[in-house]
C-alpha positions in Angstrom: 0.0 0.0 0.0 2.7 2.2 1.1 3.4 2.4 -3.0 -0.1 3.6 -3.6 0.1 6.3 -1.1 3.2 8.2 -1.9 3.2 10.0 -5.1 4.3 8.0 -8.2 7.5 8.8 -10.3 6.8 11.2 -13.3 7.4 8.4 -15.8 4.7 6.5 -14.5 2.4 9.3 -14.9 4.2 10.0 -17.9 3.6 6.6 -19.5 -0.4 6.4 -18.3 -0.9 9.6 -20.5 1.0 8.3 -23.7 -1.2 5.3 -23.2 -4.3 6.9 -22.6 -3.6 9.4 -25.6 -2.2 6.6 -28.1 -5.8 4.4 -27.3 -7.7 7.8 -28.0 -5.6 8.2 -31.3 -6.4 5.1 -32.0 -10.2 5.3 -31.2 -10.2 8.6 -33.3 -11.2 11.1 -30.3 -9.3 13.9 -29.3 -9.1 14.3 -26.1 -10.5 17.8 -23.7 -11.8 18.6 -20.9 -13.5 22.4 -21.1 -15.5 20.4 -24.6 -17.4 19.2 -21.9 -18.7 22.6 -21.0 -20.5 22.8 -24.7 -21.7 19.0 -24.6 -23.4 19.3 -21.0 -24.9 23.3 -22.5 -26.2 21.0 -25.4 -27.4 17.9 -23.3 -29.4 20.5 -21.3 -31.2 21.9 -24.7 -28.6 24.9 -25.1 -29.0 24.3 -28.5 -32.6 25.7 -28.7 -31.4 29.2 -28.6 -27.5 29.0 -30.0 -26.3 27.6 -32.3 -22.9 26.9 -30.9 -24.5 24.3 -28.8 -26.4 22.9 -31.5 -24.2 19.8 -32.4 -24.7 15.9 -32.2 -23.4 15.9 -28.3 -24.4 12.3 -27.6 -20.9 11.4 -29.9 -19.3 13.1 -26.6 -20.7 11.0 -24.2 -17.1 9.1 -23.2 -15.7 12.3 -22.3 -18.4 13.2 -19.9 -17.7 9.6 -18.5 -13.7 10.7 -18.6 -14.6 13.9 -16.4 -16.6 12.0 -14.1 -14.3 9.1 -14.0 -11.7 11.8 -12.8 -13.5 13.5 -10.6 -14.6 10.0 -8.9 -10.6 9.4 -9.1 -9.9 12.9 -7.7 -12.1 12.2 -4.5 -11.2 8.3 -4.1 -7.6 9.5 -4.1 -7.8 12.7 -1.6 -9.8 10.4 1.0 -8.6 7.1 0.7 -5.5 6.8 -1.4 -3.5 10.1 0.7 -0.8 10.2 3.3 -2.4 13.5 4.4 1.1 14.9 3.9 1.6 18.2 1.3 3.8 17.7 -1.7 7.5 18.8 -0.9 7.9 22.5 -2.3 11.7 24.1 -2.2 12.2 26.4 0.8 13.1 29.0 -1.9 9.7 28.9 -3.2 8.4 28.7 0.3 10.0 32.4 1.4 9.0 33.6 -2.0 5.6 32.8 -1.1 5.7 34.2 2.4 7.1 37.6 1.2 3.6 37.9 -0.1 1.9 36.3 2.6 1.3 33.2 1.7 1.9 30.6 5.0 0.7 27.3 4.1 3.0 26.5 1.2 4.9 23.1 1.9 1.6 22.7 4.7 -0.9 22.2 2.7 -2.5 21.1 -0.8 -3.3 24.9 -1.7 -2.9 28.3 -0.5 -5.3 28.6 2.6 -5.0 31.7 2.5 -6.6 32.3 -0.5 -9.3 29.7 -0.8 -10.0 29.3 3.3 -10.9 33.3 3.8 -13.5 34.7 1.8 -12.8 38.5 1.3 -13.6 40.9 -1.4 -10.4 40.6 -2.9 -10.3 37.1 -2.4 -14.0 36.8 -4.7 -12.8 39.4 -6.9 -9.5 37.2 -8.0 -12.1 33.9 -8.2 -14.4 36.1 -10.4 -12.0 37.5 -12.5 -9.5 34.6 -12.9 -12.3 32.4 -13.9 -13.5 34.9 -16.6 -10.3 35.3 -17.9 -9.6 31.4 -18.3 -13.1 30.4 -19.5 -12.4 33.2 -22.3 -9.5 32.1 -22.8 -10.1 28.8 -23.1 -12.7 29.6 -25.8 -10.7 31.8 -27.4 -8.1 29.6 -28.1 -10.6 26.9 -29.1 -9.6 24.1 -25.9 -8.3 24.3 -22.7 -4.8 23.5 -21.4 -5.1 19.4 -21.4 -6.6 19.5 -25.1 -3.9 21.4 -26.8 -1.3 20.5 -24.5 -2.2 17.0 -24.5 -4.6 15.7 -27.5 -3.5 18.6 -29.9 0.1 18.1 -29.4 -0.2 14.2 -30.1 -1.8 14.8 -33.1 0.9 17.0 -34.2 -1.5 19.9 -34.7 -0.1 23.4 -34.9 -2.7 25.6 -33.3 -2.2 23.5 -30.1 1.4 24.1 -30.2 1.0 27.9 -30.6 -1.7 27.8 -27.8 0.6 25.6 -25.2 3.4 28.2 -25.6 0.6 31.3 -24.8 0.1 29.0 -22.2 3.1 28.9 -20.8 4.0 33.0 -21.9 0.5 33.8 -19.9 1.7 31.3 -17.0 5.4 33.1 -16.7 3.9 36.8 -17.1 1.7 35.9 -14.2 4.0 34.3 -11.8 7.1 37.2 -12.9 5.0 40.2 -12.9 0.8 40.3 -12.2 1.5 38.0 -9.2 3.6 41.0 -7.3 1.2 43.6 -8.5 -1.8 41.4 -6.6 -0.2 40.4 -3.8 2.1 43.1 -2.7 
């Protein structure tokens, strides 16, 4: 058990996605999980009123059972498959971190003090960020794991030019919004 509890090497995990991708090749599906957004929209009858939603959604149905298969995971895992201990993070990162307040890093799964205390600015960072990355996401036409996952299997070029906004967005955040919010 003590092998199930601890977390796994990164070419384990590295291996369970080139399977999971190469049967998905195989099976002709590509692979993403904010389509799911726009096949539950048209499920629920979106498709009366736009036509975005207005598509043959039931073709999608293994990738709602994908999503709920991970979120299943996700909670199996967190309850019954965890040490309880937080993922080792360098002390470097940790000061970092506490220069802008942030305690719990190298203590905890995720910053408590962001998603334990619910203050304006606290909502107003939710609100916004998840604005920002649902436009985002449609904007570039699929969310991290699609491009950076499916799309870059399939060798296609929009997915490579969307993982490397990906990581441009991701670096501008950490190196220069990320002082401006939390200073």
């Amino acid at each position: 058990m003590e092998w199930l509890l601890n977390p796994w090497p990164w070419y384990i995990g590295g291996a369970l996605v080139a399977a999971i991708m190469l049967s998905l090749i195989w099976l002709g599906k590509s692979f993403g999980f904010s389509s799911n957004f726009r096949t539950m929209c048209a499920a629920l009858g979106a498709g009366k009123s736009c036509e975005f939603f207005r598509f043959d959604w039931k073709s999608q149905r293994w990738n709602l059972l994908f999503l709920l298969g991970a979120v299943i995971g996700g909670l199996l895992s967190a309850h019954f498959l965890s040490n309880g201990t937080a993922p080792a993070v360098s002390l470097e990162t940790v000061r970092s971190l506490q220069d802008y307040g942030i305690n719990s890093a190298g203590k905890s799964y995720y910053p408590t003090e962001l998603f334990d205390v619910w203050s304006l600015k606290n909502i107003v960072l939710f609100v916004v960020g998840g604005l920002l990355i649902g436009f985002g996401t449609r904007y570039a036409g699929g969310c991290t794991s699609g491009h950076a996952i499916s799309g870059l299997s399939n060798f296609q070029l929009p997915s490579l030019v969307a993982v490397a906004g990906f990581f441009i967005g991701g670096l501008l955040m950490v190196h220069v919004v990320f002082s401006l919010i939390f200073s």
